[in-house]
SEBAZA-287120 format. One record per residue (C-alpha): residue number from 1; residue in three letters; chain; x, y, z. Coordinates in Angstrom, 3 decimals, always signed. Layout:
SEBAZA-287120
    k    r  c        xx        yy        zz
  NUM  ala  A         X         Y         Z
...
end
This chain:
SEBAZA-287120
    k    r  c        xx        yy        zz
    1  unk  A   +31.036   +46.996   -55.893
    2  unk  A   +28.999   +46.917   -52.635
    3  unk  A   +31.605   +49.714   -50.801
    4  unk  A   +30.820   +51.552   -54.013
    5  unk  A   +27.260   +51.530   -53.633
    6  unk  A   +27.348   +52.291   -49.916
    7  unk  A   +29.688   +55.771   -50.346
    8  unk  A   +26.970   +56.666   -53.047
    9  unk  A   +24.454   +56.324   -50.304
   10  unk  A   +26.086   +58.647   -48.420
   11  unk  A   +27.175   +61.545   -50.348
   12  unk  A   +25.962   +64.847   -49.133
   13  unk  A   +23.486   +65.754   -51.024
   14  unk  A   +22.039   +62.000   -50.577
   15  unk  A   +22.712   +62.051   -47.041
   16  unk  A   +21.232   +65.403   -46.509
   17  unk  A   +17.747   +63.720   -48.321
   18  unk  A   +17.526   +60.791   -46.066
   19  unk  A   +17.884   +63.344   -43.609
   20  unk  A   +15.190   +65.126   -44.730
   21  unk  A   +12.710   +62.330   -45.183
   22  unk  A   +13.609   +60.921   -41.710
   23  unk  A   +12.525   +63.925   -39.777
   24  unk  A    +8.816   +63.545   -39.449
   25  unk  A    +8.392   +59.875   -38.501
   26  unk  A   +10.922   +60.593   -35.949
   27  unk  A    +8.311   +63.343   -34.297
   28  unk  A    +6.955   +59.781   -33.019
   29  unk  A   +10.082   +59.503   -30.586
   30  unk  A    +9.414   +63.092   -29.440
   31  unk  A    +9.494   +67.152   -30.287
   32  unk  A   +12.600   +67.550   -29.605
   33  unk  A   +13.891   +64.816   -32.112
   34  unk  A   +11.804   +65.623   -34.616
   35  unk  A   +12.753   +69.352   -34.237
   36  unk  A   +16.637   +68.006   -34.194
   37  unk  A   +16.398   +65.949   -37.021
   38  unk  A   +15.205   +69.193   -39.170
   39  unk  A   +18.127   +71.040   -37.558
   40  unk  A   +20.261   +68.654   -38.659
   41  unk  A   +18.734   +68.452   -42.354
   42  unk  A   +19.181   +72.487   -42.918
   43  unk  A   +22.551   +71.803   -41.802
   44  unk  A   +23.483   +69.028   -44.216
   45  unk  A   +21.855   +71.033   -46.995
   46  unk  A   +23.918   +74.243   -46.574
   47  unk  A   +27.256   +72.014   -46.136
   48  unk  A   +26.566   +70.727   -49.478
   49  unk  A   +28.954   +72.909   -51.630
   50  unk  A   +28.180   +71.835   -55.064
   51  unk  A   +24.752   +73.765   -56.009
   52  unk  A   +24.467   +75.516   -52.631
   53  unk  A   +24.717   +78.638   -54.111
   54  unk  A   +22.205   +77.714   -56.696
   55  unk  A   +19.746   +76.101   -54.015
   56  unk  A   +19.443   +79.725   -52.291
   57  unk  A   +18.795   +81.691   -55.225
   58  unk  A   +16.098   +79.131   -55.958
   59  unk  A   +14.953   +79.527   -52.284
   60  unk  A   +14.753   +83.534   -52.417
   61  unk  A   +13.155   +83.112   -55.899
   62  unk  A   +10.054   +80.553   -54.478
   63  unk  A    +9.992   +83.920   -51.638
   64  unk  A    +9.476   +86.234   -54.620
   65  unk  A    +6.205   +84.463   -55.626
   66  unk  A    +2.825   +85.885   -55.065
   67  unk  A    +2.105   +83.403   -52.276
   68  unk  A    +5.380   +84.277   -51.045
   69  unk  A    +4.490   +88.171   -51.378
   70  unk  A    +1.149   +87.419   -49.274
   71  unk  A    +3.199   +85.577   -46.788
   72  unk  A    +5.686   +88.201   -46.027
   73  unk  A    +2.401   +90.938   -46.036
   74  unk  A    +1.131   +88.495   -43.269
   75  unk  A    +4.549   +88.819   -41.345
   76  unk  A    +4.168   +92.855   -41.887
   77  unk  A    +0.518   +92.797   -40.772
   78  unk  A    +1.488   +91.090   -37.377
   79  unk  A    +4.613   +93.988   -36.811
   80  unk  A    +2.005   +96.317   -34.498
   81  unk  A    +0.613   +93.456   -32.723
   82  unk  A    +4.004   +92.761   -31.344
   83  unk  A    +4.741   +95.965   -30.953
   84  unk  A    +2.047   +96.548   -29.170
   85  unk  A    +2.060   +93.432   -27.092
   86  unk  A    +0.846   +92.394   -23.840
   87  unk  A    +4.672   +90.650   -23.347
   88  unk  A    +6.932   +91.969   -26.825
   89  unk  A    +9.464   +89.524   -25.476
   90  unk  A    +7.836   +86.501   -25.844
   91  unk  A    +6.283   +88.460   -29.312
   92  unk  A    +9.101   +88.794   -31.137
   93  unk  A   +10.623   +85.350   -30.228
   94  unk  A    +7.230   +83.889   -32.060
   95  unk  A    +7.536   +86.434   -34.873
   96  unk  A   +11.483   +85.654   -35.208
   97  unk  A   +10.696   +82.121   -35.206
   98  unk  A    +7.698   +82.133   -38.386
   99  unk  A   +10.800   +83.760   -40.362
  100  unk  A   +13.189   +80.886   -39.849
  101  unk  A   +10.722   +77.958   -39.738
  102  unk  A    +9.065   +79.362   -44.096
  103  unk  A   +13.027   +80.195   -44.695
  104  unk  A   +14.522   +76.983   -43.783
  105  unk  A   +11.740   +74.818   -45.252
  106  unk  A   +11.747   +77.211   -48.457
  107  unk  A   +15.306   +75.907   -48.271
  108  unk  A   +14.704   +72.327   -47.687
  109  unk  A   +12.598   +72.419   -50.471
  110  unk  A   +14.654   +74.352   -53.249
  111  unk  A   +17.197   +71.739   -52.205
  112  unk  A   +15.006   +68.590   -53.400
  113  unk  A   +13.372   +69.965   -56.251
  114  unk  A   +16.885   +70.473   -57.943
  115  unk  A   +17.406   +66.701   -58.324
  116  unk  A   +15.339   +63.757   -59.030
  117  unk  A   +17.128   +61.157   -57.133
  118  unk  A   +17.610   +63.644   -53.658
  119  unk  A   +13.490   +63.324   -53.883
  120  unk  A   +12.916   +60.134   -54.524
  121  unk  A   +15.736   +59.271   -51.521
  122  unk  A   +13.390   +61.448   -49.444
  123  unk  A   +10.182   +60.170   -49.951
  124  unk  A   +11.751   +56.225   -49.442
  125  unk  A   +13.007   +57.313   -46.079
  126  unk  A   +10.139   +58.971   -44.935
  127  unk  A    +7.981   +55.713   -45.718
  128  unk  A    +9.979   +53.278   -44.903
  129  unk  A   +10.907   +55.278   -41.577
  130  unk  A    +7.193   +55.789   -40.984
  131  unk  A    +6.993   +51.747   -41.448
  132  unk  A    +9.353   +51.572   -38.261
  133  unk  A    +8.250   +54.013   -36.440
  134  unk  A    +4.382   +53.364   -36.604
  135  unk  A    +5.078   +49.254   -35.838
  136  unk  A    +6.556   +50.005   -32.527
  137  unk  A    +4.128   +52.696   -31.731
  138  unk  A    +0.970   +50.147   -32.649
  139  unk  A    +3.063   +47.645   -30.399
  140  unk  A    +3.166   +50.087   -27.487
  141  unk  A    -0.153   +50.644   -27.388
  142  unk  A    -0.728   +46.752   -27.024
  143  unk  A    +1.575   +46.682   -24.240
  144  unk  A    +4.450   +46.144   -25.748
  145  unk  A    +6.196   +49.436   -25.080
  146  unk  A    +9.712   +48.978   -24.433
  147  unk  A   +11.079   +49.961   -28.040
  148  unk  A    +8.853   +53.123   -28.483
  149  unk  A    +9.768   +53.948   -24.029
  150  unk  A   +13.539   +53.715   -25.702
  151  unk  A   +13.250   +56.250   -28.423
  152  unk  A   +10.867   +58.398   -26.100
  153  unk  A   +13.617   +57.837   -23.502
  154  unk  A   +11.112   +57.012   -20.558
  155  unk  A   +11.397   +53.894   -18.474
  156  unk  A    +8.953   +51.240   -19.877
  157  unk  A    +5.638   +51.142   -17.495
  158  unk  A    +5.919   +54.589   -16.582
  159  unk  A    +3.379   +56.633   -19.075
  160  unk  A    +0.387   +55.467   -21.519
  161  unk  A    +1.568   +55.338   -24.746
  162  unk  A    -1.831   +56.344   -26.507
  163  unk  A    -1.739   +59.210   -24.426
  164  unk  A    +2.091   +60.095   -25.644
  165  unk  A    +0.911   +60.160   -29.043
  166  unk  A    -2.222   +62.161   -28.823
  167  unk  A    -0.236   +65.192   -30.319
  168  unk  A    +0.999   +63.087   -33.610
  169  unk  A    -2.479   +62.062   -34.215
  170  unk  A    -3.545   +64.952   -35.466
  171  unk  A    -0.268   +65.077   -37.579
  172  unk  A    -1.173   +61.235   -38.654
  173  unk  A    -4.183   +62.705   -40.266
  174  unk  A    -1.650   +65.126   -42.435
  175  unk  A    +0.514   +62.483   -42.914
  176  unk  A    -2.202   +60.315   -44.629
  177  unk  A    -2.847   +62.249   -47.785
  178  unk  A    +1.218   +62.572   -48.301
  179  unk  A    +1.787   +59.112   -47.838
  180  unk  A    -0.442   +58.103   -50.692
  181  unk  A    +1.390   +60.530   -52.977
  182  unk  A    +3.815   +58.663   -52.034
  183  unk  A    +3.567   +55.398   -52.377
  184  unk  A    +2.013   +56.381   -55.626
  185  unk  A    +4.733   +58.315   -57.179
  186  unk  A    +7.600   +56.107   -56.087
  187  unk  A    +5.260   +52.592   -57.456
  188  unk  A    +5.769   +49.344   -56.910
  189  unk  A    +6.049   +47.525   -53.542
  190  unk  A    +6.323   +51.791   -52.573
  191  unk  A    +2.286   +51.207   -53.248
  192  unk  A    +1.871   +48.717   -50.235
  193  unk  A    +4.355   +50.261   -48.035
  194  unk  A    +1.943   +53.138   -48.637
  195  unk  A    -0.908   +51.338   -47.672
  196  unk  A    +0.387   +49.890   -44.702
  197  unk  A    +1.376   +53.358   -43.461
  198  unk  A    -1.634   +54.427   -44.021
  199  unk  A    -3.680   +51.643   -42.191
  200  unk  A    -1.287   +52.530   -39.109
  201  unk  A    -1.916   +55.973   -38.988
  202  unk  A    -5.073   +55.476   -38.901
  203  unk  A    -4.721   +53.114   -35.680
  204  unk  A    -2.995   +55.452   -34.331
  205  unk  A    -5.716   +57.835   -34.781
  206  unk  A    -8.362   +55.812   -33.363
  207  unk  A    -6.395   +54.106   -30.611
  208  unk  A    -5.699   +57.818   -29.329
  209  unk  A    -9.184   +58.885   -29.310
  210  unk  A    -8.323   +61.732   -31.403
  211  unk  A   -11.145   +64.098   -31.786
  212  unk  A    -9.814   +66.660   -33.985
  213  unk  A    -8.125   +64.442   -36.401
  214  unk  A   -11.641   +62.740   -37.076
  215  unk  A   -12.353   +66.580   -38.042
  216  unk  A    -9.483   +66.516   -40.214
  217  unk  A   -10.077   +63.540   -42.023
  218  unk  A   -13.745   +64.516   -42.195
  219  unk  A   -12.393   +67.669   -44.145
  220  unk  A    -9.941   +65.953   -46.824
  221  unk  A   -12.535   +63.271   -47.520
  222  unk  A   -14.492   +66.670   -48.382
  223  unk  A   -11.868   +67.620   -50.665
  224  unk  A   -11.462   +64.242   -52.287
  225  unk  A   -14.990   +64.260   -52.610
  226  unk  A   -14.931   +67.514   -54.543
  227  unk  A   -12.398   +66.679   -56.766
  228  unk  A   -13.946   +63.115   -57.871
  229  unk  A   -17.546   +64.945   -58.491
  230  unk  A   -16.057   +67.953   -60.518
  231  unk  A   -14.125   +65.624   -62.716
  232  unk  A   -16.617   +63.313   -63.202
  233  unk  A   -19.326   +66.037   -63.668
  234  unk  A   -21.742   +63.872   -61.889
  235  unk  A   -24.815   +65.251   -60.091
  236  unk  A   -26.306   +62.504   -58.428
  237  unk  A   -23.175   +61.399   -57.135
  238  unk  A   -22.549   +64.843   -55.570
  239  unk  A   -26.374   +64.236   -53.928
  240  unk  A   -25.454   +60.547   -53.006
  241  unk  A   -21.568   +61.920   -51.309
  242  unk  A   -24.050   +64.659   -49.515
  243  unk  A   -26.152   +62.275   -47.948
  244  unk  A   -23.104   +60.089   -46.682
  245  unk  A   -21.746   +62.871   -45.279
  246  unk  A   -24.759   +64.126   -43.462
  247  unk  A   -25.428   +60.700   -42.256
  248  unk  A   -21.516   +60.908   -41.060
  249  unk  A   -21.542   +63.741   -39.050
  250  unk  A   -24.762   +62.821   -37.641
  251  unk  A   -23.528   +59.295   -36.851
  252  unk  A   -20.644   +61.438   -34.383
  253  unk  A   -22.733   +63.878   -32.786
  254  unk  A   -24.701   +60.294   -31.636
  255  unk  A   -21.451   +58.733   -30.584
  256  unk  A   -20.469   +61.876   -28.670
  257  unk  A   -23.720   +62.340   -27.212
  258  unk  A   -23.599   +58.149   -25.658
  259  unk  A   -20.093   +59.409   -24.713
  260  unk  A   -21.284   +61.883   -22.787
  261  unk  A   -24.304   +60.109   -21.386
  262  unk  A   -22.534   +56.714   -20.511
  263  unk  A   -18.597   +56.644   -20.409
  264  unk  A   -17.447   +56.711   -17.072
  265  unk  A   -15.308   +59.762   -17.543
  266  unk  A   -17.948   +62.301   -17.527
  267  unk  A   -18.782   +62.294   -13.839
  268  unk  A   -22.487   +63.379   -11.995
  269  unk  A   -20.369   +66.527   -11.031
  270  unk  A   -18.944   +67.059   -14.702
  271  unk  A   -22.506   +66.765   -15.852
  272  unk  A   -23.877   +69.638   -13.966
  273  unk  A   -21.571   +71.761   -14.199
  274  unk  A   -22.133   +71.506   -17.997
  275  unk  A   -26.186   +72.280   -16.991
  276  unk  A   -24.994   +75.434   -16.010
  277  unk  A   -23.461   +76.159   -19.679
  278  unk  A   -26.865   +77.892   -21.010
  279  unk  A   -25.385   +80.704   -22.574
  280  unk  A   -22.579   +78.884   -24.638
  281  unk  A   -22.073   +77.971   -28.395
  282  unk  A   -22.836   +74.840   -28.524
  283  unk  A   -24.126   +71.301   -26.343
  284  unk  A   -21.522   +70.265   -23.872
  285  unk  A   -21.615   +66.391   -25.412
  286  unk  A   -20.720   +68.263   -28.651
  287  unk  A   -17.938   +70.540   -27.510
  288  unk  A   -16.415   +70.026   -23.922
  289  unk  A   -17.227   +72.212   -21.159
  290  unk  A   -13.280   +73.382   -20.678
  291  unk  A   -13.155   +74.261   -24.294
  292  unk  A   -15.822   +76.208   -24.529
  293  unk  A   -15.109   +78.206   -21.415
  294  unk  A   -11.752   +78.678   -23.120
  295  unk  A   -13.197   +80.169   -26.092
  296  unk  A   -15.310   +82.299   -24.158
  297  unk  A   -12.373   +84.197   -22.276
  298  unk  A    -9.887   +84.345   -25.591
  299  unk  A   -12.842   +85.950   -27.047
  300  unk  A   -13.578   +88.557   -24.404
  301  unk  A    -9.778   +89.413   -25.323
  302  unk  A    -9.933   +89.916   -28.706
  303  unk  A   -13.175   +92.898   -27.895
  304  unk  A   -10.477   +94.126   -25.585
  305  unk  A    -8.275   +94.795   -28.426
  306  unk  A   -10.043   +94.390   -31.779
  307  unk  A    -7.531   +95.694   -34.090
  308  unk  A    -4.059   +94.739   -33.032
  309  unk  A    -4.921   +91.868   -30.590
  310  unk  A    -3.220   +91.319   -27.516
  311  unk  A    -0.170   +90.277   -29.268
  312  unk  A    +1.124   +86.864   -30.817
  313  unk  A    +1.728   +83.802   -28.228
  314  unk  A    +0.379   +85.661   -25.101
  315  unk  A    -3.527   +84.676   -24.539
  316  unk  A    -2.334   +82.263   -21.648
  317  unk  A    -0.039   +85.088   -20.098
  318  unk  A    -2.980   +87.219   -20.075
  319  unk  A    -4.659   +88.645   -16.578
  320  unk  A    -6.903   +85.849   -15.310
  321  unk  A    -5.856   +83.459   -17.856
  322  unk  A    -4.404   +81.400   -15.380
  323  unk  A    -7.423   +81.728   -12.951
  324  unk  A    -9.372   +78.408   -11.955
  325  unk  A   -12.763   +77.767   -13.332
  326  unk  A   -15.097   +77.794   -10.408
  327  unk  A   -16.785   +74.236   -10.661
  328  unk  A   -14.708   +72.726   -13.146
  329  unk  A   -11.175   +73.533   -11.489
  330  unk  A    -9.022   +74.370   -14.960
  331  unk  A    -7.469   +77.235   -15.664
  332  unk  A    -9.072   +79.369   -18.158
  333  unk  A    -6.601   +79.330   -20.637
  334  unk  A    -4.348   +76.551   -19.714
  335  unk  A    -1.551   +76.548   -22.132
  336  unk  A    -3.510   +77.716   -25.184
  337  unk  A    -7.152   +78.741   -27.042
  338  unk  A    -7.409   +75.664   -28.956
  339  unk  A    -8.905   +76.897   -32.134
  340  unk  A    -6.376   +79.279   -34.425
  341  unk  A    -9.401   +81.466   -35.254
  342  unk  A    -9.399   +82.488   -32.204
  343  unk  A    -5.923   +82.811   -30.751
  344  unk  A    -4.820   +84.845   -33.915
  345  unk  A    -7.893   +86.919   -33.697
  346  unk  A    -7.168   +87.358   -29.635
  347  unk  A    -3.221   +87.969   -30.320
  348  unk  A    -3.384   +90.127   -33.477
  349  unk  A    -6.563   +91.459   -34.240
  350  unk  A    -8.894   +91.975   -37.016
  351  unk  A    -5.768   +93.309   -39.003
  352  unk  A    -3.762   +89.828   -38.169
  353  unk  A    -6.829   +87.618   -38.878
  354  unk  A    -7.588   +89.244   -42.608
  355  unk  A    -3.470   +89.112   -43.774
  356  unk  A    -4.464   +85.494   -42.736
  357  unk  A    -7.523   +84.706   -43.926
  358  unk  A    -6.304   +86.478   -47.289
  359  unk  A    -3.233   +83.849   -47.643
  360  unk  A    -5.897   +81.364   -47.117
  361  unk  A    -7.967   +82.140   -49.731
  362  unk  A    -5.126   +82.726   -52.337
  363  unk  A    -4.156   +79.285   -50.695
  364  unk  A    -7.456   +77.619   -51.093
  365  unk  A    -8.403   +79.420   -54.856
  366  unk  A    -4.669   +78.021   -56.348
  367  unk  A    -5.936   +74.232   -54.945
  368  unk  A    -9.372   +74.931   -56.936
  369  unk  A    -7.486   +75.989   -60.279
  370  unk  A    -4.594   +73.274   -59.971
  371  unk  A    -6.641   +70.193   -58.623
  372  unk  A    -9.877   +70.496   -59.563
  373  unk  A    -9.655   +72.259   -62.831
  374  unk  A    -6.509   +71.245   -64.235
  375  unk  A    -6.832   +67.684   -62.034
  376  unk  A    -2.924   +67.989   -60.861
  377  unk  A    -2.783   +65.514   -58.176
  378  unk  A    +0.373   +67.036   -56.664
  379  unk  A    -1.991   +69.891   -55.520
  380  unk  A    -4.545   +68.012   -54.463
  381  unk  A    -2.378   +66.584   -52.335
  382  unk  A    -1.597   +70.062   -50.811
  383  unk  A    -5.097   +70.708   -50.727
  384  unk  A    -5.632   +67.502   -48.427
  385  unk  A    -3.324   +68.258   -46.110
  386  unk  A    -4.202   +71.933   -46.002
  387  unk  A    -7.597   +70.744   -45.305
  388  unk  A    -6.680   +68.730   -42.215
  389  unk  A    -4.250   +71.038   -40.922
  390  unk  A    -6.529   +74.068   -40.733
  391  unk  A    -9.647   +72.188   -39.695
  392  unk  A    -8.082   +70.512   -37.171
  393  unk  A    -6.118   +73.733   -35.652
  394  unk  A    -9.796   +74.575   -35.178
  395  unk  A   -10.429   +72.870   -32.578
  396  unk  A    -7.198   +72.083   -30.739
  397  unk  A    -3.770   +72.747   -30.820
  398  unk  A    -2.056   +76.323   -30.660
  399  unk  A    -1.118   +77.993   -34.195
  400  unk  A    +1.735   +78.663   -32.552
  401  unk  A    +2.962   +75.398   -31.852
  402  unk  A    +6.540   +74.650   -32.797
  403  unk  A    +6.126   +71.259   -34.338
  404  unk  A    +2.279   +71.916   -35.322
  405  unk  A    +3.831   +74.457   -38.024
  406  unk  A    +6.680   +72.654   -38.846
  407  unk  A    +4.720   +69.552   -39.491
  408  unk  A    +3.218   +71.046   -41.670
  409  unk  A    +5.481   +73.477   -43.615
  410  unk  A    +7.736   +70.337   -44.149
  411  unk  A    +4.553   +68.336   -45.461
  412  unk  A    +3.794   +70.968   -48.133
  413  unk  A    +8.085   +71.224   -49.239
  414  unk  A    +7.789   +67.575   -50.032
  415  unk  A    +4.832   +67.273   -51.869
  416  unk  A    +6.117   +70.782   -53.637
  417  unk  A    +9.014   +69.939   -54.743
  418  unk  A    +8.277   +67.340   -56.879
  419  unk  A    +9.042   +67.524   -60.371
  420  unk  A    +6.236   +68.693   -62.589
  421  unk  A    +7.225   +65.815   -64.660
  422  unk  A    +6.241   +63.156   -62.406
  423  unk  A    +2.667   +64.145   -61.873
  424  unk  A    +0.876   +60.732   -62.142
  425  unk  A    -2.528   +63.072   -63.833
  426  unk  A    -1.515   +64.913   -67.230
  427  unk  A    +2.273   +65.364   -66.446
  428  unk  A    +1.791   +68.422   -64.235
  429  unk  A    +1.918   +69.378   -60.487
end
């Protein structure tokens, strides 16, 4: 019997799940694995000849949707701004690369949302592997790093783990709202799992000194917050959730401010050169120095080129990007503008920005009428993670990232394809 059960777990289209669900918690380890381990998945799913057929059709028939439709009129909008790029090689390869990153996840998730059991293997893997993965990474931040120095493949002693997993942080803060659907849908001992996960994300988070996650989960508790009042139609506790949150944000601009005032890491020489910030957007102990000189040239770059941009992934490549700022000894655009608001309005333009901000609002009106209205927790869930992703890309990251957009294409497939049925509020999703 038990040989029986162990071929069952893995047949193709089984294997192919656990593939699936494995992939995230393995961005942990590193990029590259993570990136790998979706490679791999897409793989599986296409060598899976029963239903293949039937899994693209379903594919190019989620691309025929409106949000599909607004997507691809996104992808159109951005076809002069590569054209007319500062570097069309390094264009194109970006453009190329949206195309295959919304295919292959379309596929991923046409592929789950065909059977009950290939989604339910998925969303076991990826909390149980999340389990694994987040132990040894709350271990190696204690100082006991040789597990998570193996899967990183770096000698043990020889880089600071919190550091290594400043990237995933923000990602944690995604991760959160998914692994509560989670937990939930799945039930049972799932539940704790869920919890647990959760608890170590959130150590993660905080160990890391992630700054833009804090944003992020400042934003889904927003969301949360939204949902609970509408449903419950309650005033007061709309006033009362205000006040909290004022006293919140107020509570970090104080903790930033003693940051800057007392940690050791702001230097007398850091300190005035941020004196001689008078003209910028906002206090220094608010927003650092570097960043906001970095805003300042991306946006000089987008009045250079208003309507097209300078072209998609090449701010950094940019004349004088590269140039030290005098006093503070960074380059002005180091790798990237940390905010998407302003790299996609630098790179493509005021065109660019409103095929964007359109899919955005489509986006963000669908999460009103499904979650709050209709109280489908299954886009809620979207909404959460939507919430954290694009409030955190605010403020750090590049839009462009690789494993930022994958993270969280593959975060909406799984929460998507689940079937309407299971919808733990009034049997819809």
């Amino acid at each position: 019997m038990q040989p029986l059960r162990v071929r069952a777990f893995f047949t193709p289209p089984l294997f192919a799940a656990t593939l699936i669900g494995l992939s995230l918690p393995l961005l942990i380890s590193g990029v590259a694995t993570f990136q790998g381990a979706i490679a791999l998945a897409l793989i599986a799913v296409l060598a899976v000849g029963e239903g293949r057929k039937a899994v693209l059709v379903a594919a190019k028939d989620a691309l025929a949707t409106p949000m599909g439709f607004s997507v691809m009129a996104v992808l159109i909008a951005w076809i002069p701004s590569v054209a007319l790029s500062y570097e069309p090689s390094f264009s194109v390869v970006t453009w190329g690369r949206m195309i295959v990153f919304a295919g292959g996840v379309v596929i991923l998730w046409a592929f789950l949302n065909r059977d009950a059991a290939r989604y339910r293997r998925a969303l076991m893997i990826f909390l149980a592997a999340f389990t694994v993965m987040l132990v040894l990474a709350a271990l190696g931040m204690r100082g006991f790093d040789v597990p998570i120095a193996l899967l990183k493949g770096r000698a043990p002693g020889s880089f600071v783990v919190s550091n290594s997993l400043k990237g995933y942080a923000s990602v944690a803060a995604c991760v959160i709202p998914v692994t509560i659907w989670a937990g939930w849908r799945l039930g049972g001992l799932w539940r704790a799992v869920a919890v647990l996960d959760v608890l170590l994300n959130l150590d993660v988070i905080v160990t890391s000194e992630s700054r833009s996650s804090f944003v992020g989960l400042l934003a889904m508790a927003a969301l949360v917050v939204a949902y609970v009042v509408w449903r419950k139609r309650r005033g007061p506790l709309l006033f009362f959730v205000g006040l909290i949150v004022i006293a919140g944000l107020g509570l970090l601009a104080l903790g930033l401010r003693w940051e800057y005032l007392v940690l050791p890491s702001y230097s007398p020489a850091a300190r005035a050169a941020n004196v001689m910030l008078h003209s910028y957007w906002a206090p220094p102990w608010l927003i650092d120095v570097h960043r906001q000189h970095i805003w300042q040239f991306v946006f000089t770059k987008f009045l250079a080129a208003p309507w097209f941009g300078q072209g998609l992934d090449v701010v950094n490549r940019l004349p004088g990007a590269s140039d030290l700022i005098p006093g503070i000894g960074y380059a002005y655009v180091p790798s990237h503008p940390h905010s998407w608001l302003l790299e996609i309005s630098a790179e493509t333009g005021i065109v660019g920005l409103f095929a964007v901000l359109s899919v955005l609002v489509r986006h963000g009106v669908w999460i009103f009428k499904e979650a709050i209205v209709k109280r489908r927790t299954r886009a809620l869930t979207i909404g959460a993670v939507s919430a954290v992703f694009w409030s955190t890309g605010l403020f750090n990251f590049s839009f462009w990232s690789s494993w930022w957009q994958l993270s969280y294409f593959l975060l909406l497939a799984l929460v998507a394809a689940a079937p309407q049925s299971g919808d733990p509020d009034h049997g819809g999703g």
